[in-house]
C-alpha positions as CSV (number, residue, x, y, z in Angstrom):
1,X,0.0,0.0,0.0
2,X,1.2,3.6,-0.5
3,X,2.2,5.6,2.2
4,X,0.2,8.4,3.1
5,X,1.1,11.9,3.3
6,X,2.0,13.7,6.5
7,X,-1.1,15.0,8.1
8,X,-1.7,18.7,7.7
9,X,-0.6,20.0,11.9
10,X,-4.2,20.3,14.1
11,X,-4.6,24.3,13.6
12,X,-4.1,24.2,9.7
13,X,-6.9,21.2,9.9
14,X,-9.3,23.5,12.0
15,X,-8.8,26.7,10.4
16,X,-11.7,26.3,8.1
17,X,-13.5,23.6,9.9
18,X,-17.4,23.6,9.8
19,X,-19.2,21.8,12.4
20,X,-23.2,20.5,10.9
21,X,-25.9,19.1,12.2
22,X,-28.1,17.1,9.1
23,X,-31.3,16.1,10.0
24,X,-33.0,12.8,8.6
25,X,-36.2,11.9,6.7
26,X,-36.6,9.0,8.2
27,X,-34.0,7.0,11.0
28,X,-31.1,5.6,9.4
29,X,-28.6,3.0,11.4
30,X,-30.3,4.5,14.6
31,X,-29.3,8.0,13.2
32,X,-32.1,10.9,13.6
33,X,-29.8,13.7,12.6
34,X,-26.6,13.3,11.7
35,X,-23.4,15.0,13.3
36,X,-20.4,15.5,10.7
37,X,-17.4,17.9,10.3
38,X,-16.5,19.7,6.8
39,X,-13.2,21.0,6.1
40,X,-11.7,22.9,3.1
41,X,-8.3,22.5,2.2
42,X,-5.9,24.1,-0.2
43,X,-7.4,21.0,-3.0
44,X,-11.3,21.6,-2.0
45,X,-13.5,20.2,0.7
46,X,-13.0,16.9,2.8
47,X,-15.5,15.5,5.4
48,X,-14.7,13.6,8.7
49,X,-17.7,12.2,10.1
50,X,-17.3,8.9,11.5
51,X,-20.2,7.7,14.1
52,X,-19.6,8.6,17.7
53,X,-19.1,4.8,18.6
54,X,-16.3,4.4,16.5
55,X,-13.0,4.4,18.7
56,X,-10.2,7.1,17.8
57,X,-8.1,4.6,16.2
58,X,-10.7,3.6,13.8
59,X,-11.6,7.1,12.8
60,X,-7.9,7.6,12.0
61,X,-8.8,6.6,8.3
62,X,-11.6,8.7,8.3
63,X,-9.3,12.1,9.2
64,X,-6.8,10.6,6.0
65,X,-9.5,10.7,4.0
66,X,-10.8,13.8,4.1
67,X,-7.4,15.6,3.8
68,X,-6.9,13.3,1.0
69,X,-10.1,15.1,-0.3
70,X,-9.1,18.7,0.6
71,X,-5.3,18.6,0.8
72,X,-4.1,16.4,-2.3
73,X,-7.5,16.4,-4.8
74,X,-9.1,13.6,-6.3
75,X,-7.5,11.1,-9.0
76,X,-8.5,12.0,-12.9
77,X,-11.8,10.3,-13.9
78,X,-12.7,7.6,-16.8
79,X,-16.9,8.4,-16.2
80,X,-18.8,11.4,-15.9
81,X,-21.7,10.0,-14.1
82,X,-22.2,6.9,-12.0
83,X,-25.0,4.5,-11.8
84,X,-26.5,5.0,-8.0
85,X,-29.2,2.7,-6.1
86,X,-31.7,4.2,-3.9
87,X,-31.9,3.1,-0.4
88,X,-34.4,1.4,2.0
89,X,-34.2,1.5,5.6
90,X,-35.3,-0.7,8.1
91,X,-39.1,1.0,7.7
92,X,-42.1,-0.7,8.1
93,X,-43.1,-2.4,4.5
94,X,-46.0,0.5,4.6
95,X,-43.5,3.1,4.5
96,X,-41.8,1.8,1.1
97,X,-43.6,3.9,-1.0
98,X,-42.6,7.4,0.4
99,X,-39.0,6.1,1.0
100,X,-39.1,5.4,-2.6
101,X,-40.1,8.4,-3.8
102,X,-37.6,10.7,-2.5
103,X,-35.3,9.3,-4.9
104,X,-35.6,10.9,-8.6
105,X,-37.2,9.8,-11.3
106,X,-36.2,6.1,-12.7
107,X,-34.8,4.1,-10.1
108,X,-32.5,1.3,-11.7
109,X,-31.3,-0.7,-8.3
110,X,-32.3,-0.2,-4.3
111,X,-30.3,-1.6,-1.1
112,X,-32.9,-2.8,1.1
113,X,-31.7,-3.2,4.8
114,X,-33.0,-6.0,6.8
115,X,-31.6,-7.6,9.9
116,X,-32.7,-5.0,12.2
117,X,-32.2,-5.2,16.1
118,X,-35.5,-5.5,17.2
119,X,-37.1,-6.8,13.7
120,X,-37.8,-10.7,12.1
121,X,-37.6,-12.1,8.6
122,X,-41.4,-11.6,8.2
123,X,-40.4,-7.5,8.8
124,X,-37.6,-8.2,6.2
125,X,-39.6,-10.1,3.4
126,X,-42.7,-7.5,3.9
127,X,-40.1,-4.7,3.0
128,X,-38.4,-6.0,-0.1
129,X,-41.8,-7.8,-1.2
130,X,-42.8,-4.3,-1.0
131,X,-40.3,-2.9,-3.1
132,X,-40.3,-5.6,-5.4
133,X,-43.5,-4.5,-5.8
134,X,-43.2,-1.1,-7.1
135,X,-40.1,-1.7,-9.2
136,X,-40.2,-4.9,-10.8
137,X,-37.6,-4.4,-12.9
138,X,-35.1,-2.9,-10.9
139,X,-32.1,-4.8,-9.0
140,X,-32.2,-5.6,-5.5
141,X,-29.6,-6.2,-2.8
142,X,-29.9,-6.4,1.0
143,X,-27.4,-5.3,3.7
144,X,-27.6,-7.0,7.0
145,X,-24.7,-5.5,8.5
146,X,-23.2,-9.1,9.7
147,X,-26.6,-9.5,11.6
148,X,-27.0,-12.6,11.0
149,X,-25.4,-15.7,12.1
150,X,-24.9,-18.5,9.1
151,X,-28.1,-20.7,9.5
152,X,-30.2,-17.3,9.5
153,X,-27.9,-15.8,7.1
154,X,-29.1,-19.2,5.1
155,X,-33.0,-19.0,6.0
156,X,-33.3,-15.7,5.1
157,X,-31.8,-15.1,1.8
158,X,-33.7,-18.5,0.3
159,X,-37.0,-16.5,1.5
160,X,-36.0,-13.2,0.5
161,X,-34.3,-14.6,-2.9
162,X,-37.9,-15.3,-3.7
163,X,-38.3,-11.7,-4.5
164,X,-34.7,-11.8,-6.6
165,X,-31.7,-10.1,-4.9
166,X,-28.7,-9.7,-6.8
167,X,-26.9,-10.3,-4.1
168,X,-26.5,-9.6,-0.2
169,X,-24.3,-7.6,2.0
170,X,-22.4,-8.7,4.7
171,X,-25.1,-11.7,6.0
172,X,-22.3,-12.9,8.8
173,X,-20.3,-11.0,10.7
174,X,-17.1,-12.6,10.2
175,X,-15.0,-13.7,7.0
176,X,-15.5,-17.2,7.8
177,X,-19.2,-16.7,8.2
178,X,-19.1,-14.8,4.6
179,X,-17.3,-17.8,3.5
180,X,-20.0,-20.2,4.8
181,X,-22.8,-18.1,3.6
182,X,-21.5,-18.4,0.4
183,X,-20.4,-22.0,-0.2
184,X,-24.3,-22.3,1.9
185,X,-25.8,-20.8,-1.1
186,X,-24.0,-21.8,-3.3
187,X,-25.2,-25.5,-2.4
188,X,-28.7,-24.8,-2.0
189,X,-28.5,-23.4,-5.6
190,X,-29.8,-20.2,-4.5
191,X,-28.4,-17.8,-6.8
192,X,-27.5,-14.6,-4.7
193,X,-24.1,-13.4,-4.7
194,X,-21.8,-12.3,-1.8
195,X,-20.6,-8.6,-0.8
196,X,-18.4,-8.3,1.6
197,X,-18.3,-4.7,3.6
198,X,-17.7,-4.6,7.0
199,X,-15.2,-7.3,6.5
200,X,-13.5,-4.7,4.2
201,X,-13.4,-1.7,6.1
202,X,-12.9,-3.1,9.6
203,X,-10.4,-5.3,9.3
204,X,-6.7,-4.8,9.7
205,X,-5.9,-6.4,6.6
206,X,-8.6,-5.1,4.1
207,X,-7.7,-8.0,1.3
208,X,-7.9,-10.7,3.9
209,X,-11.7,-11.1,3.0
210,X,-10.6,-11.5,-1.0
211,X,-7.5,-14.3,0.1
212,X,-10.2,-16.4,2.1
213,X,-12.4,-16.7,-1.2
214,X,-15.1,-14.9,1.0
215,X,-17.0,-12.5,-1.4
216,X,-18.1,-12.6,-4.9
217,X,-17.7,-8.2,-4.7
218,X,-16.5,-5.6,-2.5
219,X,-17.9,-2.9,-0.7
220,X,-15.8,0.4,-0.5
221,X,-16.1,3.2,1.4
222,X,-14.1,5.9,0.9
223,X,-14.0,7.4,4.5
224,X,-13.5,4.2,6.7
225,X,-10.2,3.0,4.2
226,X,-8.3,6.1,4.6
227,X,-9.2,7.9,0.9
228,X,-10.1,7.7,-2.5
229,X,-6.5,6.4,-3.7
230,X,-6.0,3.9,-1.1
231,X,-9.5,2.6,-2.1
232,X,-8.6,2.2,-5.5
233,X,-5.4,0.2,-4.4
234,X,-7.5,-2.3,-2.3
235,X,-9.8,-2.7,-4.9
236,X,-7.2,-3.4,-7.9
237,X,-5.0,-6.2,-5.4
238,X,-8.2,-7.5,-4.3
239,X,-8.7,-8.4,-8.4
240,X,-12.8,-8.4,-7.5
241,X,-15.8,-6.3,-8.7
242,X,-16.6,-3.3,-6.4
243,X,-19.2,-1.3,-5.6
244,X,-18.5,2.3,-3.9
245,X,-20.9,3.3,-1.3
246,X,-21.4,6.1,1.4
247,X,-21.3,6.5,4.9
248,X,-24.0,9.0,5.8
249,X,-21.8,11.4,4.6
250,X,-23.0,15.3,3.4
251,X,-22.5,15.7,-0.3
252,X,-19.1,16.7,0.6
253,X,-18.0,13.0,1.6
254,X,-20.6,12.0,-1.5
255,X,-18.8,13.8,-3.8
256,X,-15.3,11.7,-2.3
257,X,-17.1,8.6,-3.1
258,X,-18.2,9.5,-6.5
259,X,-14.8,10.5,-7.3
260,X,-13.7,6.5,-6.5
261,X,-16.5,5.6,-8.2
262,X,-15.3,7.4,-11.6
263,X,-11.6,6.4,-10.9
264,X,-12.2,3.0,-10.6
265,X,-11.1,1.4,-14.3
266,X,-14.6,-1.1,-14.0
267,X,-18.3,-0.4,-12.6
268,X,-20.3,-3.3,-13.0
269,X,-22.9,-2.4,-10.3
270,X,-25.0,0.8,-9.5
271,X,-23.0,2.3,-5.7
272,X,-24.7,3.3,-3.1
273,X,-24.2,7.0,-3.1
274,X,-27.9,8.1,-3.1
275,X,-27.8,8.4,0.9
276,X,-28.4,12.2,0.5
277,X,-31.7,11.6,-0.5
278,X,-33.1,10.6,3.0
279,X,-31.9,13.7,4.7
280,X,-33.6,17.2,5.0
281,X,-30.9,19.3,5.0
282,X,-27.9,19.4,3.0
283,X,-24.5,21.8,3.0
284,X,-25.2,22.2,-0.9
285,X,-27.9,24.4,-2.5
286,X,-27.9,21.4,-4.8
287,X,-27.4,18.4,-2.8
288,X,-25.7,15.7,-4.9
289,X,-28.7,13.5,-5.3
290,X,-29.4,11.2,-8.0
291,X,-31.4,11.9,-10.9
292,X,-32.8,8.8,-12.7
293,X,-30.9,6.5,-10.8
294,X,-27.5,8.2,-12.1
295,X,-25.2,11.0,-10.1
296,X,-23.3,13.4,-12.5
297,X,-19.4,14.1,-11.1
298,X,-19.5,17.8,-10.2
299,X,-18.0,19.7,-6.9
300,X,-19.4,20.1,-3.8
301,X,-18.9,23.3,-2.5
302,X,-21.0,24.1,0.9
303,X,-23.1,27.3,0.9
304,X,-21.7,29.5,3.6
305,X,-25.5,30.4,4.8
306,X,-25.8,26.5,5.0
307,X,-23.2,26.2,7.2
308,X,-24.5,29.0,9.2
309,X,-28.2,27.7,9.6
310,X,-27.2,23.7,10.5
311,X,-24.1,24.8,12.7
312,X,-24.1,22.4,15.9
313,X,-24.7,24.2,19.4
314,X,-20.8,25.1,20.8
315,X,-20.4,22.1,22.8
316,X,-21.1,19.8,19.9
317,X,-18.5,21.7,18.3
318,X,-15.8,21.3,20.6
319,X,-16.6,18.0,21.3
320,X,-15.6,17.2,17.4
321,X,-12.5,19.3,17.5
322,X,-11.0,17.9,20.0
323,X,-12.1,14.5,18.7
324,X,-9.8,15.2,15.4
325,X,-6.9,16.9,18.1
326,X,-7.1,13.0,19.5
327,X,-7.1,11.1,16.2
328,X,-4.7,13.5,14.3
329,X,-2.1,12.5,17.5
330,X,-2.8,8.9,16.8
331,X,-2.2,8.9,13.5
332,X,1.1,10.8,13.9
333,X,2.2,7.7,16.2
334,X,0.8,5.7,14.2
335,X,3.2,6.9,11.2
């Protein structure tokens, strides 16, 4: 792997730091309004959001990555626009419809998330038979977030492969569940493929998951594997198909992601930068949502006012900066 660049020092970091507060349409990973931190660099604008459980060391990546945004720029493209699914939550199957149609115009493939805390496979199989419903013809994939163990893992994507999923992300938790998952379906003859996510991006070794003959694809995420050109690098040793998704990231980290997305010399599958779309507010006048199931590469440049109006309360704030004081320490030991 290439080694990364020195980090910019803590005050040059903060100097143009924005602090926001996005509220959501609907709850998202248990997430009512989410809490993330722009930046603008001499390159452009980076994001460092990771989630308030992940440990310091963990959201080391995370501060890489958006100085690798803001400091350093983003690697030439080979697409203008990139094919992006719409997104499901965990709602009730009633609640399809409006989730749905927050997303513009022709919808060409949707993540469904199932494996709730607190839900069953008859909440699961409501929700995609409900999407199924309304698109037919569009491409489905569920994301259980390693909620499953491997005989449930098993149950529900025979059930739910009734509906036809392409395929289903992260159904164990660990790369030896993703590898029984898969040689599981694989004898049932049930023919949904395996992503591997979490087993990407929380691992220490983010190609162990490709070595163990785990996944038929990869999930990427800019943010959690330290930047758009070490994502790229993971993806081209890992020699499998990729899809590039978000994570609950403003259009600032949106626009990181599409900028893998268009680097990347293959895209066989629609990525899962639509996320935008189920929150209310945004830091661009025109939030980088999708449009007919395709997001056009363009900057994201946050609107000053915008900044202004979804500013976090002063605590907030310094709780964040001194959150990237902490990590920017650890990665300097870390280096």
């Amino acid at each position: 792997m290439t080694t990364h660049p020195p980090l910019p020092e803590p005050a040059e970091l903060l100097a143009d730091a924005h602090v926001v507060a996005l509220p959501m349409r609907v709850r998202f990973r248990g997430v009512d309004v989410r809490e993330t931190v722009v930046l603008r660099g001499p390159a452009g604008w980076g994001e460092f959001g990771p989630f308030p459980e992940y440990g310091d060391a963990e959201a080391v990546a995370w501060l890489r990555s958006a100085v690798d945004a803001a400091w350093h720029g983003f690697p030439a493209p080979v697409r203008t626009r990139v094919p992006v699914n719409a997104t499901v939550p965990a709602v009730p199957a009633a609640q399809v419809p409006a989730v749905l149609a927050r997303f513009e115009g022709r919808t060409v493939a949707v993540k469904i998330k199932v494996a709730e805390r607190g839900q069953d496979l008859d909440d699961d199989a409501a929700r995609v038979a409900a999407v199924r419903a309304l698109l037919p013809d569009a491409e489905l994939r569920v994301d259980a977030n390693g909620g499953w163990d491997v005989a449930q893992a098993l149950v529900a994507l025979e059930r739910l492969g009734e509906h036809g999923l392409a395929y289903a992300e992260q159904p164990a938790p660990t790369i030896e569940g993703l590898a029984a998952v898969r040689e599981g379906l694989a004898d049932r003859g049930i023919p949904v493929l395996v992503a591997a996510d979490e087993s990407v991006r929380k691992e220490t070794d983010p190609l162990a998951v490709a070595r163990a003959g785990a996944a038929d694809l990869l999930v990427v995420k800019a943010a959690p594997l330290g930047g758009v050109r070490r994502a790229l690098e993971i993806v081209a040793q890992a020699g499998l198909p990729a899809v590039v998704s978000s994570a609950l990231d403003s259009s600032v980290g949106i626009r990181a992601g599409l900028a893998l997305a268009a680097a990347l010399p293959e895209l066989p599958w629609a990525c899962g930068l639509g996320t935008v779309s189920l929150m209310r507010e945004d830091v661009l006048r025109e939030p980088l949502r999708p449009v007919d199931g395709e997001l056009e590469l363009r900057d994201a440049v946050p609107d000053p006012a915008l900044l202004a109006r979804l500013a976090v309360p002063a605590e907030r704030r310094q709780w964040w900066l001194d959150r990237i004081r902490r990590v920017h320490a650890l990665a300097g030991a870390a280096a």
